[in-house]
C-alpha positions in Angstrom: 0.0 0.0 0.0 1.3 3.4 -1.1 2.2 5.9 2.1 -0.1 8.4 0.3 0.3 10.5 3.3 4.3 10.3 3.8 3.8 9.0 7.3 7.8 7.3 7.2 9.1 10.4 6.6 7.3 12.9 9.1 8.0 9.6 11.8 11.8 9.8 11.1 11.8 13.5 11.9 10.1 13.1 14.9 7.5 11.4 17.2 3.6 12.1 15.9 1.2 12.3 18.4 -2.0 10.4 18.5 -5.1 11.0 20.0 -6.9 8.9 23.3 -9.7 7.5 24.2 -13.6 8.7 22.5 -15.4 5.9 24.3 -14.2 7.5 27.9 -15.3 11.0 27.5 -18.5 10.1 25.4 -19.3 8.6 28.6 -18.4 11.0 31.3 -20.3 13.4 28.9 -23.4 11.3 29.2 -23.4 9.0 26.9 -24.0 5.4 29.0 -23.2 2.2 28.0 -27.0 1.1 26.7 -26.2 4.2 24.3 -23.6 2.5 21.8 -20.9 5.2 21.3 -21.4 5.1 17.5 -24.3 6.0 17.4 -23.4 9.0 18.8 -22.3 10.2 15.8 -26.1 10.7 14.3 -27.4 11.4 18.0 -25.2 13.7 19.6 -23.2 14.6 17.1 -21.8 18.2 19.0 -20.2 16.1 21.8 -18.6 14.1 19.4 -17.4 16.8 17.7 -15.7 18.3 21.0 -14.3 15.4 21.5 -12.1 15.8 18.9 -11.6 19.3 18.8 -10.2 18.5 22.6 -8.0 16.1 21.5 -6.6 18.3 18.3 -6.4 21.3 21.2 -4.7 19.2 23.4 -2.1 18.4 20.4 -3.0 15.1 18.9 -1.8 15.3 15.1 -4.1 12.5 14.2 -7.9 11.7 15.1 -9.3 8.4 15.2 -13.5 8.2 14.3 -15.7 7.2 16.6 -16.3 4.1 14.6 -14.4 1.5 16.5 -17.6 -0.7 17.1 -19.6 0.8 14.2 -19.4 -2.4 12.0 -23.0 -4.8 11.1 -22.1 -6.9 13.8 -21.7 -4.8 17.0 -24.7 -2.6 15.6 -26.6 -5.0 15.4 -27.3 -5.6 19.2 -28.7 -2.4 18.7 -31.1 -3.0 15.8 -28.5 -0.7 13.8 -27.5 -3.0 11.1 -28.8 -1.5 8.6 -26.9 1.6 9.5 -23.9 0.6 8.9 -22.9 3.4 6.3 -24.5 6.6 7.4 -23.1 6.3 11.2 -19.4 5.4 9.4 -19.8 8.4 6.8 -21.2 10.8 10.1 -17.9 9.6 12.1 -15.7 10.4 9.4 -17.3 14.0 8.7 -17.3 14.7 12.8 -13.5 14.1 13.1 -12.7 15.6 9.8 -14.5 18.9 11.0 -13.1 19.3 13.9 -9.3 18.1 12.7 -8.0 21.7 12.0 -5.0 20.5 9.7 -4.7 17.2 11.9 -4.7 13.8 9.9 -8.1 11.9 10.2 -7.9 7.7 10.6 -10.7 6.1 10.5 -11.0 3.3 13.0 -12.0 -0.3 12.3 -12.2 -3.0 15.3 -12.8 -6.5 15.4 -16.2 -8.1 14.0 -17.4 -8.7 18.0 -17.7 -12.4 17.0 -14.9 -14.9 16.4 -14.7 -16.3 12.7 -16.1 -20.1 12.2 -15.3 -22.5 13.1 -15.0 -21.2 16.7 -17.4 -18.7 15.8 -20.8 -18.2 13.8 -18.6 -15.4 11.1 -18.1 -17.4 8.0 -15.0 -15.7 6.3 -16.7 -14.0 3.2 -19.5 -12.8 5.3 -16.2 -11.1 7.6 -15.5 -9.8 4.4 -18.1 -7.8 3.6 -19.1 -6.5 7.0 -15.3 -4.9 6.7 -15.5 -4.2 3.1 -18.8 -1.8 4.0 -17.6 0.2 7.1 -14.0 0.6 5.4 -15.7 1.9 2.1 -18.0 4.4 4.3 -15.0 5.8 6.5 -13.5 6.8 3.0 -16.6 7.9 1.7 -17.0 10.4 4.9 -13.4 11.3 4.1 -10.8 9.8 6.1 -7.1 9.8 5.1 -6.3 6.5 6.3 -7.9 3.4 8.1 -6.8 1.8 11.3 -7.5 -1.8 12.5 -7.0 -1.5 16.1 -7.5 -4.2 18.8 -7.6 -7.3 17.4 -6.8 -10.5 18.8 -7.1 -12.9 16.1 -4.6 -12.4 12.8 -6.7 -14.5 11.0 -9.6 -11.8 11.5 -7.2 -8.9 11.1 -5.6 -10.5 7.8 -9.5 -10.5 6.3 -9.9 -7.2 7.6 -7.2 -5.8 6.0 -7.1 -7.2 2.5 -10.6 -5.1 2.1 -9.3 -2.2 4.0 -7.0 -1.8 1.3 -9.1 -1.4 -1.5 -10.5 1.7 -1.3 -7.1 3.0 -2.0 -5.8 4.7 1.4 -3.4 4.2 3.9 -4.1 1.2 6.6 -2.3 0.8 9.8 -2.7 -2.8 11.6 -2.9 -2.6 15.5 -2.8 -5.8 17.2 -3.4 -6.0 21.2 -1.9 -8.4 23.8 -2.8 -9.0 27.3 -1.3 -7.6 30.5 1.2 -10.9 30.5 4.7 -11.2 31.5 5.0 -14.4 30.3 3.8 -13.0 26.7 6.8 -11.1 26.4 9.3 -13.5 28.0 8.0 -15.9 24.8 8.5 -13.7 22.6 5.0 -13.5 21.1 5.3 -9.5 20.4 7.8 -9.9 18.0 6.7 -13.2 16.1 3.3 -11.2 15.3 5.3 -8.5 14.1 6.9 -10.7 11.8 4.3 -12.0 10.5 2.3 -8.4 10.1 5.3 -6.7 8.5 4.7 -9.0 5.5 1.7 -7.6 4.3 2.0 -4.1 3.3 0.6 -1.8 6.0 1.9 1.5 6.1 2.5 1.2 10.2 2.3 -1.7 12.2 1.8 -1.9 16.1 0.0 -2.0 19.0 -2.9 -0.8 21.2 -5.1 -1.1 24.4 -5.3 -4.0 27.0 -2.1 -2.5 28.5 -0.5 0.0 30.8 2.4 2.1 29.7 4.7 -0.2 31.2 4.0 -3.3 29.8 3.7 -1.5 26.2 7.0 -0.4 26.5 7.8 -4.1 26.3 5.7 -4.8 23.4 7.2 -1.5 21.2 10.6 -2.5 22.3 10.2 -6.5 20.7 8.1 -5.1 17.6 10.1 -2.2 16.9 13.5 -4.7 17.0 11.6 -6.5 14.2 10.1 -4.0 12.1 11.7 -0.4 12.8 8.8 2.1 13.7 6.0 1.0 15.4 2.7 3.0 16.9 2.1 3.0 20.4 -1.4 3.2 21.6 -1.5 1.8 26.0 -4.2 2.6 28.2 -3.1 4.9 31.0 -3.4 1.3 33.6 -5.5 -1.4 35.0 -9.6 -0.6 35.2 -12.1 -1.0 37.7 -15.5 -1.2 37.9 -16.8 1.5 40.5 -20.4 1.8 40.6 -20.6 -0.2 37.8 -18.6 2.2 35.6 -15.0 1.4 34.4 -12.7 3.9 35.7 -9.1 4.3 35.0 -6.1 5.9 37.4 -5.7 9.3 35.9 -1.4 9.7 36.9 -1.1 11.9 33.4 2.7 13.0 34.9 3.0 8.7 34.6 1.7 8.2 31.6 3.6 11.2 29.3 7.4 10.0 31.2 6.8 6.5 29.7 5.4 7.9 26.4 9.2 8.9 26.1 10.4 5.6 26.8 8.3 4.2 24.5 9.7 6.4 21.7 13.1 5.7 22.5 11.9 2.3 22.2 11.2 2.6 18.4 7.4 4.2 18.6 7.0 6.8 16.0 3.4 7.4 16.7 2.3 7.2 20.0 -0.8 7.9 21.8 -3.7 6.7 24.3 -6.6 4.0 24.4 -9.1 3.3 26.7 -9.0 5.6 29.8 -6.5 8.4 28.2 -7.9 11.9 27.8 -7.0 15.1 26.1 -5.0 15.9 29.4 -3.1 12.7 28.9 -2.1 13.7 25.0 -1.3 17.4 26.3 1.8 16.0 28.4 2.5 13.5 26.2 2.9 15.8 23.6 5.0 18.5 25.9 7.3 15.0 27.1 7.9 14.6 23.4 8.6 18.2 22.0 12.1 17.7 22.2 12.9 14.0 21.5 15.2 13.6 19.3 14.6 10.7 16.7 16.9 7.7 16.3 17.0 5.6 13.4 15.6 1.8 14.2 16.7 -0.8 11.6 14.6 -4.3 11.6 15.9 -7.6 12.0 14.8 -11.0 10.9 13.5 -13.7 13.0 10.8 -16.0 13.3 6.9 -15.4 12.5 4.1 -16.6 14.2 2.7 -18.0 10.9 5.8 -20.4 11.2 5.2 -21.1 14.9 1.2 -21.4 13.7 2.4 -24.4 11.0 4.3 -26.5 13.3 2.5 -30.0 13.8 -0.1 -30.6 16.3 1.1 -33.2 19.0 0.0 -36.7 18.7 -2.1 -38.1 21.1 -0.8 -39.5 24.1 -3.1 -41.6 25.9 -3.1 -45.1 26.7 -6.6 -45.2 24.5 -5.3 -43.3 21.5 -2.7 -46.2 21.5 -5.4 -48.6 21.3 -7.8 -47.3 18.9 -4.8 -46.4 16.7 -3.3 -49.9 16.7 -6.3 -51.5 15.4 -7.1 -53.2 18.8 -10.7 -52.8 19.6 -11.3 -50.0 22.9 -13.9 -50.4 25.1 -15.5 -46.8 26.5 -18.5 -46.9 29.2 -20.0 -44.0 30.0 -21.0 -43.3 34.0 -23.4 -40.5 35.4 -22.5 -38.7 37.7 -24.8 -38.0 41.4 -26.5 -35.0 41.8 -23.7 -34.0 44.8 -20.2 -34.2 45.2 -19.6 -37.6 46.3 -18.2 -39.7 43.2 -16.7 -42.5 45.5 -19.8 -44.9 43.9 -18.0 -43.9 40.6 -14.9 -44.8 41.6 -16.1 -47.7 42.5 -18.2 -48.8 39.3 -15.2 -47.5 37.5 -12.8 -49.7 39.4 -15.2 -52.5 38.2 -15.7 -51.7 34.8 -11.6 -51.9 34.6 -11.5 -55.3 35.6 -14.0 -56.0 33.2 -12.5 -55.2 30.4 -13.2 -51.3 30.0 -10.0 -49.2 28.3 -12.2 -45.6 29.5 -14.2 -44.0 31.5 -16.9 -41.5 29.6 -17.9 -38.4 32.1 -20.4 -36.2 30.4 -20.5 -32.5 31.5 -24.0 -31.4 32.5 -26.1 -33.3 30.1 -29.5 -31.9 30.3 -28.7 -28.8 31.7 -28.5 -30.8 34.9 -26.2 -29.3 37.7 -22.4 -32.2 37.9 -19.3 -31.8 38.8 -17.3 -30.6 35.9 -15.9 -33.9 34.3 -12.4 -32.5 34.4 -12.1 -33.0 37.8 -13.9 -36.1 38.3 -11.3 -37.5 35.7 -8.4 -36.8 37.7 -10.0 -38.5 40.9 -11.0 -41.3 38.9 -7.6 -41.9 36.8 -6.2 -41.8 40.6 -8.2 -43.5 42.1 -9.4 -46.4 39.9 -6.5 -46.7 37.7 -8.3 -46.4 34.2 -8.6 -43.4 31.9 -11.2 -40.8 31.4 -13.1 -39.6 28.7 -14.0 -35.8 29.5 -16.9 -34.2 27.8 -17.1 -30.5 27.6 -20.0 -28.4 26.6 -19.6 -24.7 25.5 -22.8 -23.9 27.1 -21.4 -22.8 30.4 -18.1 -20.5 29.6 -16.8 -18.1 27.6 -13.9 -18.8 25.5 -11.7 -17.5 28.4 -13.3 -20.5 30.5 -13.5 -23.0 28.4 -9.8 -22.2 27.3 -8.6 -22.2 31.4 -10.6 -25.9 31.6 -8.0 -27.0 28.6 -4.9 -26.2 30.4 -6.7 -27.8 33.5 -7.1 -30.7 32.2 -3.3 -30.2 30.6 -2.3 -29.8 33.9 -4.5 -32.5 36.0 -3.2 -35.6 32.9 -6.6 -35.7 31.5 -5.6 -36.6 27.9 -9.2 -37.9 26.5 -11.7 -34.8 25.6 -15.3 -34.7 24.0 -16.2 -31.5 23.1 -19.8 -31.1 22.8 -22.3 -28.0 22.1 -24.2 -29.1 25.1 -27.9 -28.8 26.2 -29.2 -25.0 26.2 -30.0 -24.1 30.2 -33.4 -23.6 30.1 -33.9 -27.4 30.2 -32.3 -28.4 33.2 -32.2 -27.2 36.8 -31.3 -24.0 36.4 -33.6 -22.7 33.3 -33.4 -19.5 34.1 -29.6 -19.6 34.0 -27.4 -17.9 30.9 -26.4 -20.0 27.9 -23.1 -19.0 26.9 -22.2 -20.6 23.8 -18.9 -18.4 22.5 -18.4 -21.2 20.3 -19.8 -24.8 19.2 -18.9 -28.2 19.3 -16.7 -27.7 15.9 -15.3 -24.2 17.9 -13.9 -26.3 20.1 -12.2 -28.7 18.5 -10.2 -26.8 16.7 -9.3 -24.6 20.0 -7.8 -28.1 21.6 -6.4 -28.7 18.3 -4.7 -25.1 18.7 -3.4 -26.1 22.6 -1.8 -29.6 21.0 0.5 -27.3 18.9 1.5 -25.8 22.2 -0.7 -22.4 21.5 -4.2 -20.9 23.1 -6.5 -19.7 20.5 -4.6 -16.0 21.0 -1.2 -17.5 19.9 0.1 -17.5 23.2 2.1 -20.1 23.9 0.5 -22.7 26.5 4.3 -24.6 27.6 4.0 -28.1 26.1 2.0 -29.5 24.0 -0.6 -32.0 25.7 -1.4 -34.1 23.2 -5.2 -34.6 23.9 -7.3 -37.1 22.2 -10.0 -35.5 20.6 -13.1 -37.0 19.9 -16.5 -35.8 18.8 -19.6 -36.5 18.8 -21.7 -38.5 15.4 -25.3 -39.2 14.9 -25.2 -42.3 12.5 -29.3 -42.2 12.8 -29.9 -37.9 12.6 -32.7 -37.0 10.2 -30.6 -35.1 8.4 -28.0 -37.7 7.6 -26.0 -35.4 5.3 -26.0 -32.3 7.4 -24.7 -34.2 9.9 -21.9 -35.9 7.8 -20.7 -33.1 6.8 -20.6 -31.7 10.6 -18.0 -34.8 11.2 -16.4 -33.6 8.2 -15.7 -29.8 9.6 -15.0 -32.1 12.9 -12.6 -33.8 11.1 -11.1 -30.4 9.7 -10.8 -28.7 12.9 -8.3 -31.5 14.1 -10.6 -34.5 15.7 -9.2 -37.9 15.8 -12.0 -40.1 16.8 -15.7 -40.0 16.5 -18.2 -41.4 19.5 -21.6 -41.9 17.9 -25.1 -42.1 19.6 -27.1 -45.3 20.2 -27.1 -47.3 17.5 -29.7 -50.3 17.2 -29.9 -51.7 13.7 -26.4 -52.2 12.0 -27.9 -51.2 9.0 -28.2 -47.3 10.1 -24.5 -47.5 11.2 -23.6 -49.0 7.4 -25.7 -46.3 5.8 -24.1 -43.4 8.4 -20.2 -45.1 7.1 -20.7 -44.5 3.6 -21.2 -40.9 4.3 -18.0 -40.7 5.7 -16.4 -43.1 4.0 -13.3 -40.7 3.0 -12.6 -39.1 6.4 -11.1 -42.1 7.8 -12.1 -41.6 11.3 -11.9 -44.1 13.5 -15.3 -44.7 15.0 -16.4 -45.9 18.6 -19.9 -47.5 17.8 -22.6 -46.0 20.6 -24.6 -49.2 22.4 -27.2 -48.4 25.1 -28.0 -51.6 26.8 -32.2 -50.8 27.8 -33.8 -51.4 31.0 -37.3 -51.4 30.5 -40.0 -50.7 28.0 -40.2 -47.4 29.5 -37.2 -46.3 29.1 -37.3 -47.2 25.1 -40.6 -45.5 24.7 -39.2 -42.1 26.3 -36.0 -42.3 24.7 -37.7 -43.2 21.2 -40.2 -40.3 21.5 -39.3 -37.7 23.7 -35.2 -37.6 23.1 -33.9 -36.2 20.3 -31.2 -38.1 17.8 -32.6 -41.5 19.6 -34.3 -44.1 17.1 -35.5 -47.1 18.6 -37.1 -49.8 16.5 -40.4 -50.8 17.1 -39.7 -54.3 17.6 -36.7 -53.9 20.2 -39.7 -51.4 21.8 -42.6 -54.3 21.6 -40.6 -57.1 22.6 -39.3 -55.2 25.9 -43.0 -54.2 26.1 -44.0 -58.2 26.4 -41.4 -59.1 28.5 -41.7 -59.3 32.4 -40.1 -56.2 33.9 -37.0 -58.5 35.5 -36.7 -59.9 31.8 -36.3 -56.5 30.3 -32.5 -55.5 31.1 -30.8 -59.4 30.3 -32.9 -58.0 26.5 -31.3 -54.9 26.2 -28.0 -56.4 26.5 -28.4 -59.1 24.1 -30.2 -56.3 21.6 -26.7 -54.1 22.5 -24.7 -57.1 22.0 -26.0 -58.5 19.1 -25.6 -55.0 17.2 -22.2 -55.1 19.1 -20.7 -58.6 17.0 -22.5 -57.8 13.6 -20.7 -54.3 13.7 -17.2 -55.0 15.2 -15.9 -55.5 11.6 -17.1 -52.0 10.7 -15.7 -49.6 13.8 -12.7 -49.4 16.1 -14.3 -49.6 19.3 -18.0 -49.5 21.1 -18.8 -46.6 23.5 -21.2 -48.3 26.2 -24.1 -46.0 27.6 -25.7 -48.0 30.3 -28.8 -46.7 32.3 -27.3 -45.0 35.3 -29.5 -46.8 38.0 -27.5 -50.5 36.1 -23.8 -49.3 35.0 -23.1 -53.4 35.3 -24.8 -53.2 32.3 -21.9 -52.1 30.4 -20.1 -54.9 31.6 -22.5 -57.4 31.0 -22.6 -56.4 26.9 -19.1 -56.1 27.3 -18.6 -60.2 27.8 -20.0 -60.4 24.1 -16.1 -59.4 22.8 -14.9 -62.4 24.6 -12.3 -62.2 27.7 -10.6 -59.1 28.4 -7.9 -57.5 30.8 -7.9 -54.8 32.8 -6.8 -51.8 30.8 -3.1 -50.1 32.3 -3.6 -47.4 34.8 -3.0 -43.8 33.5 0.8 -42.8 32.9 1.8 -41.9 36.3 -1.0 -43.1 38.3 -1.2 -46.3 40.0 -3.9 -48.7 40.0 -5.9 -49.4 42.9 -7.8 -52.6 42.0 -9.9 -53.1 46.2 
């Protein structure tokens, strides 16, 4: 992209000075939080405009809009979606108006919503949300456009390519958290590697952090690229009275701002929390710095950190399913409370019959369990046998759901299931929040991410854990493609192993295969062994992705109601021998009142021993 506006050579004359925060003073102005801030730009437009003409007063040579959440996405919440342009175009016009010979920079952030397949943003839909708030900033008449704050470079690579086609300047700003351990690793200066590649006229970084730790950031992108921008908060926020406040040490803030120019920053001014008193001494701290030259150097990029391998399973039933012997995994519910020692115990037994695993689900039906993560660890301890650990996105955030990963990295829990889960408003808690960041594919490929040693971020997690992943199938679903080609993004996003539902007629399970014939995923056939008649009935009719033929349902119907469970695991085993040929391994769902169940369909594969206890844990046989 052509530096239209000469940026490289005013920045090695001296230090340009950017503007801070809009967001803060919209909102000590009056405009709240139920008010988006963009929208400000067609509602109050006069305290927008003073807003900048406070910032160019206070001696900020470059405005940013007040369009940093103005994309379809974020307005949406809002019902503003369709609004897109004429709050973009009003944003450019309020910052050009009040620039007084100051540059204007439009600002672009992040969509609000990660990209599929962690998120619900397909890529060319990504595209055109950015392509229509880039083309309206230019329209309004901005002389360049900024990407600030983003997190994910696959999002800020999309958002960039159609920045750049309406012909002006871009800057890239990528953010980091307030992280030590992010700069020990180097991660600063990998990203701005891999950014410096692409043709932006500045690279650098904004918000998240203080001065302080933003004088680390500029100092490891700046020895990669040369001149970087500069854009910390003034610290830490907190919530007071349910508004976020920030320390206002301006003296603090400006004596860094020098650092962080003699660190390589060429343009440097505030986020979140700065305001125009903040500019003002930053720009009398830098009237007389004198500009060194910074020259780049090579190194490595995260893109070539991003391409290294994902680890290899390492668990004991990885090594199983992969050698072609045929794993055994039986799933146990969990009690209402906190006392698992009964699990332990069927656990314990289920070893000794033959089981390889241990399947812990995570709240199915919304109902309130231990989280299966920490059940595993007692279990592997305790019983000696591995654990299958389900997951559901329903209850955290990607923060969560990310910290429950390097749990179970931490804890040995090397066998995960990530599911979508059952929405709240089922179970015990219906009036409880759904959370779902992300789905069942989401997920996948976020574990996928830790196994090459990596969060979703890029932030390096220590070693790799190698986690099993497996995922869930439907070999029965009414929508038998659909959900083929769900196992096939499955596959995609880095699973190794697929766990189907109940399966009762080998014929569904040979139909489901020759879907998915060309994924090559090893399968672990679902068996439910049934208790009575009406348990069939309700699972048949009243459970979804449960079929049940009628004449499994009749004959448990005519049979006396001790009869009905030696039935069901004669139906289980019988699908159990005409499918071995066809699958890797069987994944045993016994009713939870009858977990001997499991065992009992288990004697169908003939004799076998007691799976090895966990690496590093002993067994505990009783």
């Amino acid at each position: 992209m052509a530096d239209s506006l000469n940026l490289r050579e005013r920045m090695a004359e001296r230090v340009l000075i950017g503007d801070g925060a809009v967001g803060t003073l919209l909102q000590e102005r009056g405009i709240r939080y139920d008010h988006p801030y963009a929208r400000a730009n067609l509602t109050h437009p006069d305290v927008v405009r003073r807003v900048h003409e406070d910032y160019a007063r206070a001696g900020a040579e470059i405005l940013e809009t007040n369009t940093f959440a103005a994309n379809a996405v974020k307005l949406a919440a809002y019902d503003l979606e369709d609004r897109v342009r004429e709050i973009n175009v009003a944003g450019a016009r309020l910052a050009r108006e009040a620039a007084d010979g100051a540059l204007v920079f439009g600002a672009i952030g992040p969509l609000g919503r990660p990209l599929a397949p962690v998120g619900p943003i397909a890529r060319e839909e990504a595209r055109a949300i950015f392509r229509e708030q880039a083309g309206a900033l230019v329209e309004g008449g901005v002389d360049a456009l900024v990407l600030e704050t983003f997190t994910d470079l696959d999002e800020l690579r999309l958002a960039f390519e159609e920045a750049e086609k309406p012909g002006v300047p871009v800057l890239i700003y990528r953010t980091f958290v307030e992280d030590g351990e992010t700069l020990a690793e180097g991660l600063p200066a990998r990203v701005a590697r891999e950014l410096a590649g692409w043709g932006a006229v500045l690279v650098g970084s904004n918000c998240t952090v203080g001065p302080q730790r933003m004088l680390g950031i500029v100092e490891q992108m700046s020895a990669e690229l040369g001149p970087v921008a500069a854009f910390p908060n003034p610290g830490l926020p907190q919530l007071i009275g349910g508004v976020v406040r920030y320390r206002q040490d301006v003296d603090h803030f400006a004596a860094y701002g020098r650092e962080i120019a003699a660190a390589g920053a060429r343009l440097v001014g505030g986020c979140c929390g700065t305001t125009p008193e903040h500019v003002r001494a930053l720009a009398e701290a830098l009237r007389d710095f004198e500009v060194q030259e910074k020259r780049p150097r090579g190194g490595v990029s995260l893109r070539e950190v991003e391409e290294r391998p994902a680890a290899e399973p390492r668990s004991e039933l990885w090594q199983k399913i992969k050698s072609g012997a045929f794993a055994v995994a039986v799933e146990v519910d969990l009690p209402r409370g906190h006392d698992i020692s009964g699990v332990v115990e069927v656990s314990r037994s289920l070893r000794q019959r033959g089981a390889d695993a241990i399947d812990i689900s995570d709240g199915a039906r919304a109902r309130l369990r231990m989280k299966p993560v920490a059940v595993a660890k007692i279990v592997q301890e305790a019983a000696g046998i591995e654990v299958v650990a389900h997951i559901s996105c329903r209850d955290q955030n990607l923060l969560g759901l990310q910290a429950e990963l390097l749990s179970a990295a931490a804890l040995g829990v090397k066998n995960l299931l990530p599911v979508t889960g059952d929405p709240a408003q089922i179970g015990d808690y219906p009036e409880a929040t759904s959370v779902f960041d992300t789905d069942s594919i989401g997920l996948v490929h976020i574990i996928s991410r830790f196994n090459r040693g990596e969060d979703l971020s890029g932030n390096p997690i220590g070693e790799p854990p190698g986690f099993l992943i497996g995922v869930a199938f439907n070999p029965t679903a009414e929508d038998l493609d659909g959900e083929a080609e769900r196992l096939r993004r499955k596959a995609e996003a880095g699973a190794h192993a697929a766990w189907t539902q109940p399966v009762f007629e080998v014929g569904a399970l040979e139909r489901a295969l020759e879907k998915i014939e060309d994924l090559k995923l090893p399968i672990m056939l679902g068996l439910m062994p049934l208790r009575s008649a009406r348990q069939a009935e309700f699972l048949h009719h009243e459970v979804p992705g449960i079929e049940i033929p009628a004449r499994i349902r009749e004959k448990l119907a005519r049979l006396p109601a001790e009869d009905a469970p030696r039935y069901g695991v004669e139906a289980a085993q019988s699908v159990l021998l005409k499918a071995r040929p066809l699958v890797q391994g069987a994944y045993i769902m016994p009713p939870a009142s009858m977990p001997e169940l499991a065992a009992d369909v288990m004697e169908a594969l003939g004799e076998r021993s007691p799976s090895p206890a966990p690496e590093g844990q002993t067994k505990e046989d009783g």
